[in-house]
PDBQT receptor file of N, H, CA, C and O in Angstrom, charges set to zero:
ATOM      1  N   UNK A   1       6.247  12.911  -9.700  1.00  0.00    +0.000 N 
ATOM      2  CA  UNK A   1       6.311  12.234 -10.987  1.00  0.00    +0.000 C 
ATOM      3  C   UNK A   1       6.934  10.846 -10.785  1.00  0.00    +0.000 C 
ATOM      4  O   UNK A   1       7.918  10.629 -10.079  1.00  0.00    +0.000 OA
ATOM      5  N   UNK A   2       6.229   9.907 -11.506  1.00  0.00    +0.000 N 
ATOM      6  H   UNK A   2       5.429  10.083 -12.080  1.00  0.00    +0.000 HD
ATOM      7  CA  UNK A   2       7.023   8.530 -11.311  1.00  0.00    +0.000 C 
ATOM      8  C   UNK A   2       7.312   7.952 -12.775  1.00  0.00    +0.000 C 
ATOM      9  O   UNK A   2       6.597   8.310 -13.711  1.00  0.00    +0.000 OA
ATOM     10  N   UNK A   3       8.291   7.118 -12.949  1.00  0.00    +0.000 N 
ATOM     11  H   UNK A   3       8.872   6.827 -12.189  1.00  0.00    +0.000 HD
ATOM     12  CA  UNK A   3       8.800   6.654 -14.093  1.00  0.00    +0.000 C 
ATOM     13  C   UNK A   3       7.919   5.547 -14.431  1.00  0.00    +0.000 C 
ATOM     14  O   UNK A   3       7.708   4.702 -13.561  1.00  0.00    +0.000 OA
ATOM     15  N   UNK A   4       7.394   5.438 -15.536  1.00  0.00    +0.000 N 
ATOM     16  H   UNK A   4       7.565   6.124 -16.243  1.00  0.00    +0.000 HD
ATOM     17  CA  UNK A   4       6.358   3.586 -16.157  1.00  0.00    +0.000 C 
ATOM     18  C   UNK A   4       7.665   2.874 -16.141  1.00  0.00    +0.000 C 
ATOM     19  O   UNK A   4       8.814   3.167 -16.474  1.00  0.00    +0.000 OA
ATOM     20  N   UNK A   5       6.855   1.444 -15.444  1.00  0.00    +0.000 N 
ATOM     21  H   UNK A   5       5.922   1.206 -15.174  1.00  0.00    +0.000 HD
ATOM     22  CA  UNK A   5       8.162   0.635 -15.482  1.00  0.00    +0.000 C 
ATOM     23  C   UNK A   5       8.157   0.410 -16.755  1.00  0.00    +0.000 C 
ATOM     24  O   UNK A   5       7.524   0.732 -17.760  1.00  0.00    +0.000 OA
ATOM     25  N   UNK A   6       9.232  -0.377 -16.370  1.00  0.00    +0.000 N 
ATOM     26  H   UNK A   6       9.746  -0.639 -15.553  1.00  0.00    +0.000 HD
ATOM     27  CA  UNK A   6       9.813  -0.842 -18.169  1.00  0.00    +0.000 C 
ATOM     28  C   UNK A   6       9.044  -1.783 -18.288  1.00  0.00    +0.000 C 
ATOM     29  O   UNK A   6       8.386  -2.222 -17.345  1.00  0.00    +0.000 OA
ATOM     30  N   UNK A   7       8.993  -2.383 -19.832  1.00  0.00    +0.000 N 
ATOM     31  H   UNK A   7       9.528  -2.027 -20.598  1.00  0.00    +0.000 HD
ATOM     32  CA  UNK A   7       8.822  -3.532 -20.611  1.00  0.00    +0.000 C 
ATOM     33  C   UNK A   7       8.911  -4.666 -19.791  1.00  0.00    +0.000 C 
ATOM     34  O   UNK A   7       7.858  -4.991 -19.244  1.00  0.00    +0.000 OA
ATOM     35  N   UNK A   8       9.858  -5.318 -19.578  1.00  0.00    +0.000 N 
ATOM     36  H   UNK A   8      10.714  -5.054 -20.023  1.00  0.00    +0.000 HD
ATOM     37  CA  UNK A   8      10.544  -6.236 -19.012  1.00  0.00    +0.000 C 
ATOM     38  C   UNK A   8      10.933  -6.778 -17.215  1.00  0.00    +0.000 C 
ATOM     39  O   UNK A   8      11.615  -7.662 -16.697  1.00  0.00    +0.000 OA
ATOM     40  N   UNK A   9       9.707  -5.235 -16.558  1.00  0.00    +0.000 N 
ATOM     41  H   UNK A   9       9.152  -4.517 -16.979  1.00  0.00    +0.000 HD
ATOM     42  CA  UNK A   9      10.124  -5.543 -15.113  1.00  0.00    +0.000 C 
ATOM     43  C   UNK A   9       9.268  -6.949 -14.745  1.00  0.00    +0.000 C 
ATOM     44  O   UNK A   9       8.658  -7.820 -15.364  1.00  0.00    +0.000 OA
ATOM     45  N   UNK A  10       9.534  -6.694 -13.648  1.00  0.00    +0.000 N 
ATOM     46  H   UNK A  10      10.030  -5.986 -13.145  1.00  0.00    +0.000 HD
ATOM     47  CA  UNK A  10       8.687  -7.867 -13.136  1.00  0.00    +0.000 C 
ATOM     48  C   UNK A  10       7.471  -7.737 -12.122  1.00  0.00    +0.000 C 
ATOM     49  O   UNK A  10       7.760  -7.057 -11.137  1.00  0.00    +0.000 OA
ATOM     50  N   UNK A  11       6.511  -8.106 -12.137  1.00  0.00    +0.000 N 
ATOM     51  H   UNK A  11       6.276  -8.658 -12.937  1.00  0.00    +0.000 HD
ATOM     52  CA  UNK A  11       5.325  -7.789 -11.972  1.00  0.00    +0.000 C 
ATOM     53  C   UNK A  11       4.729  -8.693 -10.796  1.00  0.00    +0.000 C 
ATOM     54  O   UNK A  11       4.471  -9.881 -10.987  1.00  0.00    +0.000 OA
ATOM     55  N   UNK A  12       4.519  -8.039  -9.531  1.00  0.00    +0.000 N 
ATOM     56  H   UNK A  12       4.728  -7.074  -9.376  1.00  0.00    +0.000 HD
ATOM     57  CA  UNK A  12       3.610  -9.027  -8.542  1.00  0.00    +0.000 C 
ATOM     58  C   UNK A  12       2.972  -7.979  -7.422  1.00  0.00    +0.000 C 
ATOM     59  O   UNK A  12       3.222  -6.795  -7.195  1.00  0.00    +0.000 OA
ATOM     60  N   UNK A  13       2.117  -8.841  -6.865  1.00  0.00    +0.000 N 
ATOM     61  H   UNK A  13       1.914  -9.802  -7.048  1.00  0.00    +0.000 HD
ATOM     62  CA  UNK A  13       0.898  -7.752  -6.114  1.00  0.00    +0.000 C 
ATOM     63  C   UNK A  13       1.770  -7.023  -4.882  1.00  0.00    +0.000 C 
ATOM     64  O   UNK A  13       2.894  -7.525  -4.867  1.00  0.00    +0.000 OA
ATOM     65  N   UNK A  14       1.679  -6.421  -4.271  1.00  0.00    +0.000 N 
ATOM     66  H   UNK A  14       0.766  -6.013  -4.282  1.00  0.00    +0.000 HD
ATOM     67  CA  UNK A  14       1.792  -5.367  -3.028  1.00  0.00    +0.000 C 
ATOM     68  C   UNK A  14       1.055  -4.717  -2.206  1.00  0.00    +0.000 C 
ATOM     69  O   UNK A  14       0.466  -3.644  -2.331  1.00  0.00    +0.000 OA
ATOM     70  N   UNK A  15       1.108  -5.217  -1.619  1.00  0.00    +0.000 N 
ATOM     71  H   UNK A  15       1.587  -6.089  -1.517  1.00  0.00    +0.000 HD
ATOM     72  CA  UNK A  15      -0.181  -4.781   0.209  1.00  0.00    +0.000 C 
ATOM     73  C   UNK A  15       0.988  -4.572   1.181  1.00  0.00    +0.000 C 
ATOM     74  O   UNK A  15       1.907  -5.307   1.543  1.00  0.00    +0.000 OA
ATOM     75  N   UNK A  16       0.570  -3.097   1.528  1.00  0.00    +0.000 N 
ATOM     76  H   UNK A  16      -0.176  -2.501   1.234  1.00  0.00    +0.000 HD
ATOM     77  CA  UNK A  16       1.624  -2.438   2.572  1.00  0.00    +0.000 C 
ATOM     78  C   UNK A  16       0.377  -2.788   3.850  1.00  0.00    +0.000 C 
ATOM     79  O   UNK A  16      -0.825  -2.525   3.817  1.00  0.00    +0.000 OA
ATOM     80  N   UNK A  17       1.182  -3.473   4.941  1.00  0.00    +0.000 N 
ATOM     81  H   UNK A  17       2.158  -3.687   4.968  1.00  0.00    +0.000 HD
ATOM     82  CA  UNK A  17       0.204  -3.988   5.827  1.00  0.00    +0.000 C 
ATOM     83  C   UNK A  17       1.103  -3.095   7.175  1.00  0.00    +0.000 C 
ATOM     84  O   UNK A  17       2.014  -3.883   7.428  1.00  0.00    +0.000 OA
ATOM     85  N   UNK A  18       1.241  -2.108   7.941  1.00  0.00    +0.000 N 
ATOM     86  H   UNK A  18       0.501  -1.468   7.735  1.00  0.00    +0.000 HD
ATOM     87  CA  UNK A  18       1.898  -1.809   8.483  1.00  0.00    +0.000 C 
ATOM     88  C   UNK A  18       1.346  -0.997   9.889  1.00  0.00    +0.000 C 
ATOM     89  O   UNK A  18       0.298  -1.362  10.422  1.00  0.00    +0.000 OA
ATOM     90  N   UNK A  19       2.326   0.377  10.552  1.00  0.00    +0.000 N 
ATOM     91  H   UNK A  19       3.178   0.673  10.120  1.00  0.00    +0.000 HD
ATOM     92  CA  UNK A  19       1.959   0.869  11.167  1.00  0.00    +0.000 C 
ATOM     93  C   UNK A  19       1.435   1.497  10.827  1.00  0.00    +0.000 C 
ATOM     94  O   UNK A  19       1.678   1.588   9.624  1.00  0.00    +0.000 OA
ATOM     95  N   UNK A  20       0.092   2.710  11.374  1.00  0.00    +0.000 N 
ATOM     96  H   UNK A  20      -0.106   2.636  12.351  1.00  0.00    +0.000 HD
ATOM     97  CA  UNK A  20      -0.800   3.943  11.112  1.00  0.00    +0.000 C 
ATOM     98  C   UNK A  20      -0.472   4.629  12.610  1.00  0.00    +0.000 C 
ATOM     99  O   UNK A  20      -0.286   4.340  13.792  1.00  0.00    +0.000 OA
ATOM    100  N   UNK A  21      -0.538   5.720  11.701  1.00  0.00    +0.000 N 
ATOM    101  H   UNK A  21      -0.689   5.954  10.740  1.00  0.00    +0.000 HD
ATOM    102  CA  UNK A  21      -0.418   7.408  13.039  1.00  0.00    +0.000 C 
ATOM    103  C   UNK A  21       0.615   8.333  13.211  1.00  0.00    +0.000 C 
ATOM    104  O   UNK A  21       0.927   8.819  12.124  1.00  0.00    +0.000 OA
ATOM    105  N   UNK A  22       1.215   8.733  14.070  1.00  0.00    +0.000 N 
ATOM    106  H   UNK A  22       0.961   8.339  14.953  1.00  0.00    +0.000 HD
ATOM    107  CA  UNK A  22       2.077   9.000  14.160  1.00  0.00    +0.000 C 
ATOM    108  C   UNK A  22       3.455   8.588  15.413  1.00  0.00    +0.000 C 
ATOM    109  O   UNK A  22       3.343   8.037  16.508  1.00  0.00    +0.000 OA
ATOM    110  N   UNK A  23       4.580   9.064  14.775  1.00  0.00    +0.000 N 
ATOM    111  H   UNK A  23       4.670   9.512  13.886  1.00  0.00    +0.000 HD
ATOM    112  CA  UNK A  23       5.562   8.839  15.061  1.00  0.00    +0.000 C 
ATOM    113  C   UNK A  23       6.120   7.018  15.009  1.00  0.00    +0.000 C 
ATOM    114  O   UNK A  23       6.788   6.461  15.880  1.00  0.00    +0.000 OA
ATOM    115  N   UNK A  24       5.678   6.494  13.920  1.00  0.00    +0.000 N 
ATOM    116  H   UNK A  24       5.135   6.946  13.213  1.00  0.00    +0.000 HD
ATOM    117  CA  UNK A  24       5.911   5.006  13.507  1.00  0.00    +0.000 C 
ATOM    118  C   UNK A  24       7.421   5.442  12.776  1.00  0.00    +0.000 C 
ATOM    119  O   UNK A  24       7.881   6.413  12.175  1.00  0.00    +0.000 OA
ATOM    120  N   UNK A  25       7.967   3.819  13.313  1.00  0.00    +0.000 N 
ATOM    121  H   UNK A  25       7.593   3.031  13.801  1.00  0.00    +0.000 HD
ATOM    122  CA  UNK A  25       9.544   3.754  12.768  1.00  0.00    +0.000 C 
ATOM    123  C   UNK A  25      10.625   4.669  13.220  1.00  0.00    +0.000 C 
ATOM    124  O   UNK A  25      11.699   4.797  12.631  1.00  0.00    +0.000 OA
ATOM    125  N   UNK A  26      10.166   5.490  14.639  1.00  0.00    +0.000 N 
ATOM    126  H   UNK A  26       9.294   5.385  15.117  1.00  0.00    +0.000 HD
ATOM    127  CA  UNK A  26      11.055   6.110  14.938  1.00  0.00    +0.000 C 
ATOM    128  C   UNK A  26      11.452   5.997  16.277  1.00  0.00    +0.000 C 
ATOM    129  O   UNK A  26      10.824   5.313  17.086  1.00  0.00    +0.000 OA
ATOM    130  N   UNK A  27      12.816   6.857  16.651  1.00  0.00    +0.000 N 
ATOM    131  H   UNK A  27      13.326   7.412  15.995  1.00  0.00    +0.000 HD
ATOM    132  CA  UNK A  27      12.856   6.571  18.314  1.00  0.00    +0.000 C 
ATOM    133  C   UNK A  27      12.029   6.179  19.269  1.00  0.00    +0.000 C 
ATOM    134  O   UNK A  27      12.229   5.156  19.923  1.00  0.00    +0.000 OA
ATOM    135  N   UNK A  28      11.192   6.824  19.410  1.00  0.00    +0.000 N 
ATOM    136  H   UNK A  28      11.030   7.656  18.879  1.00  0.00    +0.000 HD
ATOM    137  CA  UNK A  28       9.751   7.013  20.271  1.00  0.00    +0.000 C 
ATOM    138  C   UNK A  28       8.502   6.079  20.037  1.00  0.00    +0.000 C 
ATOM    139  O   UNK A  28       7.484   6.190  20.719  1.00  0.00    +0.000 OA
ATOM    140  N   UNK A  29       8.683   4.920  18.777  1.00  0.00    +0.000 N 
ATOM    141  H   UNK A  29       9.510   4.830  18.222  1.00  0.00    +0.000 HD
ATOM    142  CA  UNK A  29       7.796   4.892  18.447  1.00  0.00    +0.000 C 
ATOM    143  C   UNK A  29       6.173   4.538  19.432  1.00  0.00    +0.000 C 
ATOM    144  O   UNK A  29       6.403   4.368  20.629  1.00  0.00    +0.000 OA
ATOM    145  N   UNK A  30       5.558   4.493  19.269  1.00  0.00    +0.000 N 
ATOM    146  H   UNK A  30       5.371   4.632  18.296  1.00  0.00    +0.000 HD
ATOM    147  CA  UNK A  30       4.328   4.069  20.281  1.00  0.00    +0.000 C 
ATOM    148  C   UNK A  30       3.445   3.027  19.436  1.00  0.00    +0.000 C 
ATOM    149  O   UNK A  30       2.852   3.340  18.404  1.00  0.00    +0.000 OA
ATOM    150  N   UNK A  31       3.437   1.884  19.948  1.00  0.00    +0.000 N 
ATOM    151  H   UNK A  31       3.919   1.630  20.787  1.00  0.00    +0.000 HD
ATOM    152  CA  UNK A  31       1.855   1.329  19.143  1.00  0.00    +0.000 C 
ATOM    153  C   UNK A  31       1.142   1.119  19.906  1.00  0.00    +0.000 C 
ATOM    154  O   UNK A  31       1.295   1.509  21.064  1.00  0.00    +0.000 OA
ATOM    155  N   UNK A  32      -0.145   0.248  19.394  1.00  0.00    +0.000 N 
ATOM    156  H   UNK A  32      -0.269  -0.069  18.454  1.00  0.00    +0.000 HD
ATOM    157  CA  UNK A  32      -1.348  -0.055  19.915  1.00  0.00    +0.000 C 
ATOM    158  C   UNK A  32      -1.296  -1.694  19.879  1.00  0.00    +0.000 C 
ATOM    159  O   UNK A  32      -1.610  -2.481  18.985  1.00  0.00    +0.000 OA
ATOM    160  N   UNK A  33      -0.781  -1.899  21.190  1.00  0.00    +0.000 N 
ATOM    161  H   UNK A  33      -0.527  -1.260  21.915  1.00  0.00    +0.000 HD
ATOM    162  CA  UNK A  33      -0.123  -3.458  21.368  1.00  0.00    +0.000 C 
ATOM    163  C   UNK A  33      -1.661  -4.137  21.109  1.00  0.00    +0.000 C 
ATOM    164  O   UNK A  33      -1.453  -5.189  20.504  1.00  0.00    +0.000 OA
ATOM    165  N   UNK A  34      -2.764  -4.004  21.271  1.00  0.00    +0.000 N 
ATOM    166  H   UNK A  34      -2.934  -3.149  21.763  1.00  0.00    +0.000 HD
ATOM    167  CA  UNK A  34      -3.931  -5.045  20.375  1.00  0.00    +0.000 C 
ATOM    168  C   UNK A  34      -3.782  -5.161  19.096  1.00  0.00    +0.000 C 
ATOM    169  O   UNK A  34      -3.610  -6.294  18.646  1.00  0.00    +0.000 OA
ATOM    170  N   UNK A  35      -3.814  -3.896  18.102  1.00  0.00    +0.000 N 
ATOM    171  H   UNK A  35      -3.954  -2.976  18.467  1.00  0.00    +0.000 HD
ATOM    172  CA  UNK A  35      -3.727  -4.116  17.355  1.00  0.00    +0.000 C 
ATOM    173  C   UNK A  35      -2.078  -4.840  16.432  1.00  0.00    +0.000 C 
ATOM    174  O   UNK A  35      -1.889  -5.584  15.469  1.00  0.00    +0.000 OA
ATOM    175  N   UNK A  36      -1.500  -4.347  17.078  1.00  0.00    +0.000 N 
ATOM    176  H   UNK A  36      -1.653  -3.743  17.860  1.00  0.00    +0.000 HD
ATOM    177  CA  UNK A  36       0.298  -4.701  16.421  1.00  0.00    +0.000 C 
ATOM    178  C   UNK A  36      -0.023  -6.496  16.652  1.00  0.00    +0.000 C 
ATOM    179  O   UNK A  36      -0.211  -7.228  15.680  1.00  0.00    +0.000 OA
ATOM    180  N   UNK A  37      -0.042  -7.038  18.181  1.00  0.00    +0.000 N 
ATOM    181  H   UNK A  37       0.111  -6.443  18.970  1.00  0.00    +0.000 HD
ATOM    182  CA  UNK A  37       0.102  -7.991  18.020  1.00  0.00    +0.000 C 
ATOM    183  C   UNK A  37      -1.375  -9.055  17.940  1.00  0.00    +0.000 C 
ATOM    184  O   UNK A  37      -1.275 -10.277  18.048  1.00  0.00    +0.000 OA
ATOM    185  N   UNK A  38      -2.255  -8.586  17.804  1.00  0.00    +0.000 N 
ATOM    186  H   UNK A  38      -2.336  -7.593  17.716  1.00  0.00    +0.000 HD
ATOM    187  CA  UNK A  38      -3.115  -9.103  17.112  1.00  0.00    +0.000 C 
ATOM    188  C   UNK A  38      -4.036  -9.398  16.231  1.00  0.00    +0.000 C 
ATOM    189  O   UNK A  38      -4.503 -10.515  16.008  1.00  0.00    +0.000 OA
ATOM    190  N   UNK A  39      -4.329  -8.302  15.675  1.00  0.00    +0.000 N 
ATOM    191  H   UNK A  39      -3.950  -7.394  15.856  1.00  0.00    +0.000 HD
ATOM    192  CA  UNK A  39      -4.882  -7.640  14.141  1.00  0.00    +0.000 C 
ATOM    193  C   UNK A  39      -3.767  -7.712  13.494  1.00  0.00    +0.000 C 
ATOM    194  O   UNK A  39      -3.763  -8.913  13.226  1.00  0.00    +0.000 OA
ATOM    195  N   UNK A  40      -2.600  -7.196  12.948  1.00  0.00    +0.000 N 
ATOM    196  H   UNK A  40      -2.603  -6.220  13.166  1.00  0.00    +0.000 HD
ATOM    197  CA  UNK A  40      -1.572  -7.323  12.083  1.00  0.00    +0.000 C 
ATOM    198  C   UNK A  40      -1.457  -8.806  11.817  1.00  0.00    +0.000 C 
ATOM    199  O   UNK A  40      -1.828  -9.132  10.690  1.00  0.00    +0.000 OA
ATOM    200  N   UNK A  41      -0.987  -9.866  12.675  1.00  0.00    +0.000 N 
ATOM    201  H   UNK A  41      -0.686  -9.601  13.591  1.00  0.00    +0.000 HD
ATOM    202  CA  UNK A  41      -0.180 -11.153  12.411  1.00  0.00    +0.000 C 
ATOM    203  C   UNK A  41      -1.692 -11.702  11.540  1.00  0.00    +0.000 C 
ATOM    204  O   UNK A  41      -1.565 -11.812  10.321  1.00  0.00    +0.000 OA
ATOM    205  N   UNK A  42      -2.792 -11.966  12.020  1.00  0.00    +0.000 N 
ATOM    206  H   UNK A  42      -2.896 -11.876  13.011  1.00  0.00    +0.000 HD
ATOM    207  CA  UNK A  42      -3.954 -12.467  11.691  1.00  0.00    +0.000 C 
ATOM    208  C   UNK A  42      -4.176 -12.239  10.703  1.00  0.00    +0.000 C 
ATOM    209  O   UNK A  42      -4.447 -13.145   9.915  1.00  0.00    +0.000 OA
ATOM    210  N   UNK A  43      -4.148 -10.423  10.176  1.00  0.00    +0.000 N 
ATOM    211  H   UNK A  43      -3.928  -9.687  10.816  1.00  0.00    +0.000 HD
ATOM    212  CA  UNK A  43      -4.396  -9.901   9.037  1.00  0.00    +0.000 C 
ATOM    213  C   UNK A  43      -3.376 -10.317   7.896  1.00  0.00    +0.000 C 
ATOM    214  O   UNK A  43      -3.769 -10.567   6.756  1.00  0.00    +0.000 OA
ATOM    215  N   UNK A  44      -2.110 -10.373   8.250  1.00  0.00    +0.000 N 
ATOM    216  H   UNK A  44      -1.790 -10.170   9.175  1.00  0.00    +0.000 HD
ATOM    217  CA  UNK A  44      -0.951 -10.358   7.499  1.00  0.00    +0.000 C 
ATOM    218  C   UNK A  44      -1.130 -12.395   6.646  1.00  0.00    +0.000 C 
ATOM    219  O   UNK A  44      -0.808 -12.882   5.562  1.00  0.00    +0.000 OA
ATOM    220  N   UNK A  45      -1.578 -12.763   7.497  1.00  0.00    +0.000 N 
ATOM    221  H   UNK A  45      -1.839 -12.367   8.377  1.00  0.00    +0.000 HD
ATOM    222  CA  UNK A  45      -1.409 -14.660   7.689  1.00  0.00    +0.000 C 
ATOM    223  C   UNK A  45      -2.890 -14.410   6.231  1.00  0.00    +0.000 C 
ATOM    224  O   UNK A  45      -2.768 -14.460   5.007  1.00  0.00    +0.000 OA
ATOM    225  N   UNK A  46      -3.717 -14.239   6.799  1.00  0.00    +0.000 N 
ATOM    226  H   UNK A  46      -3.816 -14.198   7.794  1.00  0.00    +0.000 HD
ATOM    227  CA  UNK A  46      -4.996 -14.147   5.900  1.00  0.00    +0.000 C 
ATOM    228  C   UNK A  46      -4.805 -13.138   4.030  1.00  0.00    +0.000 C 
ATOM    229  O   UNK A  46      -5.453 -13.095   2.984  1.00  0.00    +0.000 OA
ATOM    230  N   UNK A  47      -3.733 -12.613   4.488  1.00  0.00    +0.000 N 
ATOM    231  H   UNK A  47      -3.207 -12.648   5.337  1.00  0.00    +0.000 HD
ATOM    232  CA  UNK A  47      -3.549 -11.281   3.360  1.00  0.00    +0.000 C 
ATOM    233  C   UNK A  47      -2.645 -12.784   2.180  1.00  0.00    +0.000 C 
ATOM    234  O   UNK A  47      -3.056 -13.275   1.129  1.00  0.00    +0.000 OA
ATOM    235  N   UNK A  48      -1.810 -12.982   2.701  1.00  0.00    +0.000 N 
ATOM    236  H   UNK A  48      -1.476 -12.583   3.555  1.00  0.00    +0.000 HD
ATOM    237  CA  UNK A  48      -0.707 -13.937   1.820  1.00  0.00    +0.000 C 
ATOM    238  C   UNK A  48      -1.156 -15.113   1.980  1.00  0.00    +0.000 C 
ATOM    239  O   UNK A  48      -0.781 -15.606   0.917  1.00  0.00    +0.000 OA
ATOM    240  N   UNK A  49      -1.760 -16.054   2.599  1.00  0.00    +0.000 N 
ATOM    241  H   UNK A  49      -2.065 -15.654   3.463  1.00  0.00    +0.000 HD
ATOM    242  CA  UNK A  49      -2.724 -16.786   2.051  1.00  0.00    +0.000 C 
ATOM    243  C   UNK A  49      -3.495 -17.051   0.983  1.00  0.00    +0.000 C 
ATOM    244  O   UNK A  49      -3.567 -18.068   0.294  1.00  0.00    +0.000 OA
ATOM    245  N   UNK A  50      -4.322 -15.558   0.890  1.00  0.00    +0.000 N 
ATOM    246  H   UNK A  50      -4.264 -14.731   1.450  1.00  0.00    +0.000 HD
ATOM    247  CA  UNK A  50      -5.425 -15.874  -0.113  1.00  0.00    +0.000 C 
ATOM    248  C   UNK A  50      -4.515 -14.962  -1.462  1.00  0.00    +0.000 C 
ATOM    249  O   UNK A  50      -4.590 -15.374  -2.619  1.00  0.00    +0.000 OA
ATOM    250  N   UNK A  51      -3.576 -13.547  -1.054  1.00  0.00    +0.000 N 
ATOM    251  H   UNK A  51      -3.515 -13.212  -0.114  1.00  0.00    +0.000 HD
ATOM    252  CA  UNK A  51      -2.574 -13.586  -2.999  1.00  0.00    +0.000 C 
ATOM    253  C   UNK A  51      -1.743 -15.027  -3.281  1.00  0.00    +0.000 C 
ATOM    254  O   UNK A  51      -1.260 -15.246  -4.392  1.00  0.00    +0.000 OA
ATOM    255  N   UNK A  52      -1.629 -15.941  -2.227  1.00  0.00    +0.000 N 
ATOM    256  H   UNK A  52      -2.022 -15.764  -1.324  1.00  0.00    +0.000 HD
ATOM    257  CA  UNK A  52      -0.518 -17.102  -3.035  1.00  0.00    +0.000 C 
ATOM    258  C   UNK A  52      -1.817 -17.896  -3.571  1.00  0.00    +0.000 C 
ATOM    259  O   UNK A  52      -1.725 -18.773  -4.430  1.00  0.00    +0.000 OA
ATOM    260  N   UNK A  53      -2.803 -17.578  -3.092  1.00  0.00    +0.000 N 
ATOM    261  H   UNK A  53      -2.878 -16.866  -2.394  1.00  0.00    +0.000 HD
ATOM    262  CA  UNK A  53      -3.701 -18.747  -3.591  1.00  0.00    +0.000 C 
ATOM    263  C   UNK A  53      -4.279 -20.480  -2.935  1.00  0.00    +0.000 C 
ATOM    264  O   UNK A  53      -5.010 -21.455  -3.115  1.00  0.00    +0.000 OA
ATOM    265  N   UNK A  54      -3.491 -19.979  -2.283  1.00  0.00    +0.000 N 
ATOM    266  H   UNK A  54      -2.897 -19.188  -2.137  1.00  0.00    +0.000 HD
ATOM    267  CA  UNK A  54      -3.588 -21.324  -0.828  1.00  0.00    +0.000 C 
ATOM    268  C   UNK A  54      -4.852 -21.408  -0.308  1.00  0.00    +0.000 C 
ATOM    269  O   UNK A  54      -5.339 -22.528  -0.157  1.00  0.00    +0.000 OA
ATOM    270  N   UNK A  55      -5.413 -20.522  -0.035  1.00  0.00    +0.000 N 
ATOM    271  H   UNK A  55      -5.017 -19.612  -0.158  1.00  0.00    +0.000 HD
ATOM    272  CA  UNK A  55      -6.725 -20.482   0.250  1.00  0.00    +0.000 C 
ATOM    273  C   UNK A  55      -6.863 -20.239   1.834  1.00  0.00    +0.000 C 
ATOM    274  O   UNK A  55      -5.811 -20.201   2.471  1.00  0.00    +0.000 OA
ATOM    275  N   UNK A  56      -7.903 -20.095   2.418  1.00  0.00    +0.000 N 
ATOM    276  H   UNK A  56      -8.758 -20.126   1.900  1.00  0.00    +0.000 HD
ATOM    277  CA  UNK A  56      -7.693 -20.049   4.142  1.00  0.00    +0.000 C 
ATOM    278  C   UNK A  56      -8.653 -21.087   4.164  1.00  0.00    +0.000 C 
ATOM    279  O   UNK A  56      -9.581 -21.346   3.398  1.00  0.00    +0.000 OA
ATOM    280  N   UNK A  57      -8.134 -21.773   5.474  1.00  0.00    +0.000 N 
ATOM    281  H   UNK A  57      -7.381 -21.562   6.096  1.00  0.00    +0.000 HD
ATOM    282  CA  UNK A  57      -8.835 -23.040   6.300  1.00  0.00    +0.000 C 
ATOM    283  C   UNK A  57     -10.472 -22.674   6.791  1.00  0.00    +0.000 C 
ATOM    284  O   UNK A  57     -10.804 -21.510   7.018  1.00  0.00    +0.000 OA
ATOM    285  N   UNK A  58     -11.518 -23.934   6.931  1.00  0.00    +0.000 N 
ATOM    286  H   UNK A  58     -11.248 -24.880   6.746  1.00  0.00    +0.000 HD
ATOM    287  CA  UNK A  58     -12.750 -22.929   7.605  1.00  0.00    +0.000 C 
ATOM    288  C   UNK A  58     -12.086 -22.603   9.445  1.00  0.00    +0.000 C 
ATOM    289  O   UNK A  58     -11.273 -23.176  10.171  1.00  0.00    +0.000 OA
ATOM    290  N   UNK A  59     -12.869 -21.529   9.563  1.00  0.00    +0.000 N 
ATOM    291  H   UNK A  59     -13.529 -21.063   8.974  1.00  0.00    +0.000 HD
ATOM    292  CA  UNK A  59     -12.512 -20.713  10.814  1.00  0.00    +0.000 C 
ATOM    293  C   UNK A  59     -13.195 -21.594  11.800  1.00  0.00    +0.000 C 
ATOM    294  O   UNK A  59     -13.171 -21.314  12.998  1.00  0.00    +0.000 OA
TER     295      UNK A  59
């Protein structure tokens, strides 16, 4: 069960851009160094770009 926000909260977009699989955020964790460091930053740069409205450059 989740509470409706109130009246008065404040309101802006949210894109969880993160790890997938298992054992993320923990001791052990393991990633997939292509994707972590090169799909994420790219994706992440392109994601907040185009919600601020800035637009992306031609490629």
């Amino acid at each position: 069960h989740i509470d409706p926000a109130p009246p008065d909260a404040l309101r802006f977009p949210v894109v969880n851009i993160g790890p997938w699989g298992r054992d993320y955020h923990q001791p052990l964790e393991r990633v997939h160094v292509p994707y972590s460091f090169g799909v994420v930053p790219e994706l992440l740069w392109r994601v907040t770009h185009t919600v601020l409205g800035a637009g992306l450059p031609p490629d």
